[in-house]
C-alpha positions in Angstrom: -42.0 44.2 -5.0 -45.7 43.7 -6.1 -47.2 42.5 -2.6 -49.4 39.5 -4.7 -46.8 37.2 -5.9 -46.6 33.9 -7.6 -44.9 31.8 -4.4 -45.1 28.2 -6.4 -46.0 27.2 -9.6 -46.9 23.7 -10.4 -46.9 21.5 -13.5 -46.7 18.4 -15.0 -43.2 19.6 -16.1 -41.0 22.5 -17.5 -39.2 23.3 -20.7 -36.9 25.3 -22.1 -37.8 27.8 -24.4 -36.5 30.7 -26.5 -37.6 33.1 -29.1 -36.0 36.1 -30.7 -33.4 36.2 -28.4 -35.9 35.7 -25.4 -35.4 32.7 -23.1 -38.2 31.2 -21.1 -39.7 28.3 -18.7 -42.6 26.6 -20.1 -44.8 24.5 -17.3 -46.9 22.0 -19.3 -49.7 20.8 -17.8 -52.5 18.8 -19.3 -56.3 19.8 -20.8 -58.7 19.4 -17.5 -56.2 18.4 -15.1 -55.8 20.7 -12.1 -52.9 22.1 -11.2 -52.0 24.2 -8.1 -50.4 27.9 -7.8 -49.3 29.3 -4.2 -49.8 32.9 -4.0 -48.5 34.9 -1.6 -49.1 38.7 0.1 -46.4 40.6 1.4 -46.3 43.3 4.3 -47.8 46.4 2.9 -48.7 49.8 4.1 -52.2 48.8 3.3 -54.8 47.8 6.6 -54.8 44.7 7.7 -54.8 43.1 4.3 -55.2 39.0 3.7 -56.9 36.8 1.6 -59.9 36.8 4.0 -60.5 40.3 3.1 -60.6 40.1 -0.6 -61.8 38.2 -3.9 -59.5 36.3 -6.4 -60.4 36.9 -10.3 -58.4 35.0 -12.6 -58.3 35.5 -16.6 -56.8 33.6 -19.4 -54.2 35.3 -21.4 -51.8 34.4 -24.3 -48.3 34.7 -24.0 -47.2 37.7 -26.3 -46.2 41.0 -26.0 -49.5 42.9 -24.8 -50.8 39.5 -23.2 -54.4 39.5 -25.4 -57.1 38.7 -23.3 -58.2 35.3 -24.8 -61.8 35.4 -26.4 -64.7 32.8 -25.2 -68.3 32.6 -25.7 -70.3 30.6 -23.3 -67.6 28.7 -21.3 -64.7 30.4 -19.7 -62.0 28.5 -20.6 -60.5 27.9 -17.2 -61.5 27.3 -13.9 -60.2 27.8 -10.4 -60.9 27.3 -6.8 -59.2 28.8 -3.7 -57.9 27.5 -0.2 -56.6 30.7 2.0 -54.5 29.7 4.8 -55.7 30.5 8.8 -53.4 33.7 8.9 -54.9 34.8 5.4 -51.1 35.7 3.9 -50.6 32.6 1.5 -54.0 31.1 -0.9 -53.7 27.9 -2.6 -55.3 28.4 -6.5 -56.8 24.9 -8.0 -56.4 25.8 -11.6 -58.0 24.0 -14.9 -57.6 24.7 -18.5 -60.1 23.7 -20.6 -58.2 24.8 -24.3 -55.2 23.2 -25.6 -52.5 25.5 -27.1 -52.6 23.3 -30.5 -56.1 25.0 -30.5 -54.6 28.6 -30.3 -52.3 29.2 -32.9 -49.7 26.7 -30.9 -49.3 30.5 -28.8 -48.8 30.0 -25.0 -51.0 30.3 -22.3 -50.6 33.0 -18.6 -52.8 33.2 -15.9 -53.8 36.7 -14.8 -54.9 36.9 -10.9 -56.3 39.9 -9.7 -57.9 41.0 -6.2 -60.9 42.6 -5.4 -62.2 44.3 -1.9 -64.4 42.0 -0.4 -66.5 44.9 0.7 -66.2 47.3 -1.9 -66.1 45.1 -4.5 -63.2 47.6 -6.1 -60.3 46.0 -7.8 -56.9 46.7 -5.6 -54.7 48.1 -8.4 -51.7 46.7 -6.5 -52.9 43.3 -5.9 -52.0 42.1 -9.4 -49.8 39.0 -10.8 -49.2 36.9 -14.0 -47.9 33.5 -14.1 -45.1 32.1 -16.2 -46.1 30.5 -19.3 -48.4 27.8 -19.9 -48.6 24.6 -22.5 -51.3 22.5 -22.4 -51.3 19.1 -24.2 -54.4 16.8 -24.4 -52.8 13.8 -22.7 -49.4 12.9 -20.7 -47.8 10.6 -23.2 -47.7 13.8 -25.6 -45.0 15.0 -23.4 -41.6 13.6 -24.6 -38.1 14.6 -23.9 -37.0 16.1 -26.7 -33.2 15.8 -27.6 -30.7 18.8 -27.7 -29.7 19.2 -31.2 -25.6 19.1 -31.4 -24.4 22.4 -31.8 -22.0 22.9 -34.5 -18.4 22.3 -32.4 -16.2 25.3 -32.9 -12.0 25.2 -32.9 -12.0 25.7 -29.3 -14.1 23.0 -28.4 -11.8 20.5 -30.0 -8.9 22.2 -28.7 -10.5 21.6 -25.5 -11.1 17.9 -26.2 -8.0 16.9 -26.9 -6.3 18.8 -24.4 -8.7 16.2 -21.9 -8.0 13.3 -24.1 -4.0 14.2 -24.1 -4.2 14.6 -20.3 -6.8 11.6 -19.8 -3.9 9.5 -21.7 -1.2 10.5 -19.5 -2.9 9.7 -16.7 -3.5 6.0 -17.8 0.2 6.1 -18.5 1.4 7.5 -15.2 -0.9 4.3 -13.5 0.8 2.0 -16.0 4.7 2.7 -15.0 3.5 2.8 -11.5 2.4 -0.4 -11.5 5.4 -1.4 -13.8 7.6 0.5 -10.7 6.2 -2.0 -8.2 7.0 -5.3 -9.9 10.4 -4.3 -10.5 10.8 -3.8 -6.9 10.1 -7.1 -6.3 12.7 -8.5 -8.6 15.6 -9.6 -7.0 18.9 -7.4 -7.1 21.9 -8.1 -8.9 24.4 -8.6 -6.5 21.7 -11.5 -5.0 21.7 -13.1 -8.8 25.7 -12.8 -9.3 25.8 -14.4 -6.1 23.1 -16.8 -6.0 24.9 -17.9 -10.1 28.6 -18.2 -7.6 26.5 -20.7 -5.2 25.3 -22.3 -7.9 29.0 -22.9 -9.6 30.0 -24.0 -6.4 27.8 -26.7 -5.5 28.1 -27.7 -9.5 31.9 -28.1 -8.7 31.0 -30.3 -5.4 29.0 -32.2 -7.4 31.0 -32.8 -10.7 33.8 -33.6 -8.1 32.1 -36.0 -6.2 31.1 -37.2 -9.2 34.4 -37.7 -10.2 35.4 -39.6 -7.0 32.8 -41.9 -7.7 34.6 -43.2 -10.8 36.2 -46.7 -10.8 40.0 -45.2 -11.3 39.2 -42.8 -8.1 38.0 -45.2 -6.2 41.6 -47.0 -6.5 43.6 -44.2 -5.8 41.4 -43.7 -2.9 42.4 -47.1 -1.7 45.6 -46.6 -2.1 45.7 -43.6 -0.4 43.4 -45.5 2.9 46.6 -47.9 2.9 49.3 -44.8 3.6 47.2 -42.7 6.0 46.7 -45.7 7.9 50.4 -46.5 7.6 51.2 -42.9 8.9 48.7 -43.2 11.7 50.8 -46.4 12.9 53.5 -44.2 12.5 52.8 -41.7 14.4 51.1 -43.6 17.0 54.2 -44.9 17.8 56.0 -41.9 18.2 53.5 -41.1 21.4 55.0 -41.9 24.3 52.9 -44.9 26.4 52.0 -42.4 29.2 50.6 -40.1 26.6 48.6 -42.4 24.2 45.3 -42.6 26.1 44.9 -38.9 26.9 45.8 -38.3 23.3 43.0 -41.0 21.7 40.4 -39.7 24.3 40.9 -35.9 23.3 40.9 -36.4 19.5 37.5 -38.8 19.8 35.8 -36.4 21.7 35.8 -33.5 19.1 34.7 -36.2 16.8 31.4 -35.4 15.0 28.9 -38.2 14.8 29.2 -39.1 11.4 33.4 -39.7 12.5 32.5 -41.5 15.2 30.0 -43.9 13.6 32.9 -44.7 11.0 35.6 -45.1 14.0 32.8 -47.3 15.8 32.9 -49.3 12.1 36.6 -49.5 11.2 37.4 -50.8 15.3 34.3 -53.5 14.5 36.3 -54.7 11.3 39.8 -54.8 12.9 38.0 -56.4 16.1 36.0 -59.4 14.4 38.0 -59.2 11.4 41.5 -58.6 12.6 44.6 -59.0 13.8 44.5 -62.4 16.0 43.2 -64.0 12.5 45.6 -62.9 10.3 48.4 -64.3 13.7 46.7 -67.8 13.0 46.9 -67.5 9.5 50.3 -66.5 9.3 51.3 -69.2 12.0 49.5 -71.7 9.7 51.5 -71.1 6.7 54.6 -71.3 8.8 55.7 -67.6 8.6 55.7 -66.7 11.9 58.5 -68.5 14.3 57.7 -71.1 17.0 57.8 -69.0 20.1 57.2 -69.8 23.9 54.0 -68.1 25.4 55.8 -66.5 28.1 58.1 -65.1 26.8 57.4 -64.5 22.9 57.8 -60.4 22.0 54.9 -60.6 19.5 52.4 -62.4 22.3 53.2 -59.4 24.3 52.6 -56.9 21.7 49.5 -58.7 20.7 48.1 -58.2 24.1 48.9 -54.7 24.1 47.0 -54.0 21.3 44.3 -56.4 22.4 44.0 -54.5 25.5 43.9 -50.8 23.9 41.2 -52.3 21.7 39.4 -53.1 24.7 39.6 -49.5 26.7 39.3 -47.7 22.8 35.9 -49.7 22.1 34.2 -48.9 25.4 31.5 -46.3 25.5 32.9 -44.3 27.6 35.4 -43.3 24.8 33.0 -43.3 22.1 30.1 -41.2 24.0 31.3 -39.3 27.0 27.5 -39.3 27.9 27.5 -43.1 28.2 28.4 -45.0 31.2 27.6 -48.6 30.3 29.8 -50.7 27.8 28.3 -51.6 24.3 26.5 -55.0 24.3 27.6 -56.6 21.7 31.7 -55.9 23.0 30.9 -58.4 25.6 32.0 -56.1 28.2 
């Protein structure tokens, strides 16, 4: 390794550049600017060698194969200045160019740097470095970036591309059924719908039968059929023997849902203000009940023994086990 070597090289910027075959790095700076180069030394077999000890020369030179000195009259084209670091193994080189490379044959510039003995005055042969090449424009807006030209695409290159669209497409279509995936989860299964449509036929039938019980001819045979039940309930009533009646009544009330009860509560209301001591007077009116002594007439007796179970039926404590008090409006 030569022990002076090019550390840093700055510039305004760098380009690509290549030439027979032969690629390169331009650094393009501009006409009079400085620009800085670190130089370096490395350890040598040579005495104590640093910067302090020797002299920096630095020469023009075009870029070409035997790098030509490049020619001047009066005014070298360049000019440099040196700052050498306190342990003498790195030097900082001020650089400025003073010829543009339109000037020259549009050839590239390098920098030669050379050291001398700073007592001798002797030129070390290995103390000897070039830069890499050098364009130097007149101002900074000349410097554009210049865009690639499109290479010609070979088979393989659109092989290559549509493989990467093919694959770009599938992945796109992948995301697609996984989101399609995901909503059909959330649709409900078929057994719910078969059964949610056998809900639906079912509350349908409630309706279109209640419907149908609403009608005029219903509502007769519903009458009619009031009238028998109520027959058979007297019927079987009587069939309980006397001992047995209460406790019977009491247990069939109490597993009465509210709704029932509210409609026994009603129907005992009718028979009570509406009932069965009116029709007596009514029929006694008309003549179709016999004349009968008070004490001891059969139907005055039986009419008090219905009078009576009214009485115990009606009270709250039938009604609503919960309830101790008698109804108001009973008069009890």
């Amino acid at each position: 390794m030569n022990p002076l070597h090019i550390i840093k090289q700055n510039s305004l910027s760098q380009e690509k550049f290549s030439k027979n075959g032969v690629h390169k790095i331009v650094h393009v700076v501009v006409k009079n600017t400085s620009f800085i180069i670190h130089l370096g030394l490395c350890k040598t077999n040579l005495r104590e060698i640093n910067f302090h000890r020797l002299i920096l020369e630095a020469i023009l030179l075009y870029d070409c194969d035997d790098f030509r000195f490049v020619d001047y009259v009066k005014i070298s084209p360049i000019e440099f200045k040196t700052h050498t670091n306190e342990t003498g193994d790195q030097c900082s080189v001020e650089m400025r160019i003073k010829v543009l490379t339109s000037q020259l044959e549009d050839m590239f510039f390098r920098i030669k740097f050379m050291a001398y003995d700073a007592i001798t005055k002797m030129l070390v042969p290995s103390l000897v470095t070039i830069t890499e090449p050098i364009k130097v424009i007149s101002k900074p807006d000349q410097l554009k970036k210049k865009t690639p030209k499109s290479k010609k695409r070979t088979v393989s290159d659109l092989f290559v591309d549509t493989l990467s669209r093919i694959e770009s497409q599938q992945i796109e279509q992948q995301k697609l059924l996984e989101k399609l995936s995901s909503k059909t989860e959330k649709l409900p299964h078929p057994n719910d719908i078969a059964i949610s449509n056998q809900t639906l036929q079912i509350y349908n039938s409630k309706t279109t039968s209640q419907n149908h019980q609403n009608t005029p001819n219903n509502q007769n045979q519903h009458q009619d059929d009031f009238e028998k039940e109520f027959a058979n309930l007297m019927t079987s009533y009587a069939h309980i023997c006397e001992e047995d009646r209460a406790s019977k009544i009491r247990k069939v009330i109490f597993h009465l849902t509210r709704p029932d009860s509210e409609q026994l509560k009603e129907i005992l209301d009718l028979l009570w203000t509406e009932g069965l001591q009116r029709e007596l007077r009514r029929d006694s009116r008309a003549g179709a009940m016999r004349h009968c002594s008070p004490l001891d007439c059969s139907y005055k007796k039986e009419l008090d023994k219905i009078e009576e179970f009214y009485k115990e039926f009606l009270s709250s404590s039938y009604l609503n086990p919960n309830v101790n008090s008698m109804p108001t409006y009973l008069g009890y």
